[in-house]
C-alpha positions, 0 to 999 in steps of 0.5 A: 490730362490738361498738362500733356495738351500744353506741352509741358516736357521732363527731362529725366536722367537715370543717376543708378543702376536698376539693377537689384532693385526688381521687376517693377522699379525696373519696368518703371525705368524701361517705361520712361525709356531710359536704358543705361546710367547717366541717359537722358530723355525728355517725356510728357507731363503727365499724371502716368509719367509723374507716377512712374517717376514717383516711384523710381525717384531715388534713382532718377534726376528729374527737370522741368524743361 
């Protein structure tokens, strides 16, 4: 919690389809607010963001900005 207070920001870009890959990694990504392959949006630094991430990495590309 103390990382979302100091502003620290991802940017995350999808690199795959979720397609196939079922209704949980797919929420996942819709959660993180990606909606279409090579889409790039910058999230906060949190534990429930950096959970989300963790799960889809194989098909994520992930920077601290």
């Amino acid at each position: 919690m103390t990382s979302a207070k100091s502003g620290k920001k991802l940017r995350v870009t999808l690199l795959k389809s979720p397609y196939g890959t079922g209704r949980v990694h797919m929420a996942c990504v819709r959660g993180l607010g990606l909606r279409r392959r090579h889409h790039t949006v910058e999230v906060e630094d949190t534990a429930a963001v950096r959970g989300m991430i963790a799960r889809v990495a194989y098909m994520l590309k992930c920077e601290e900005v």
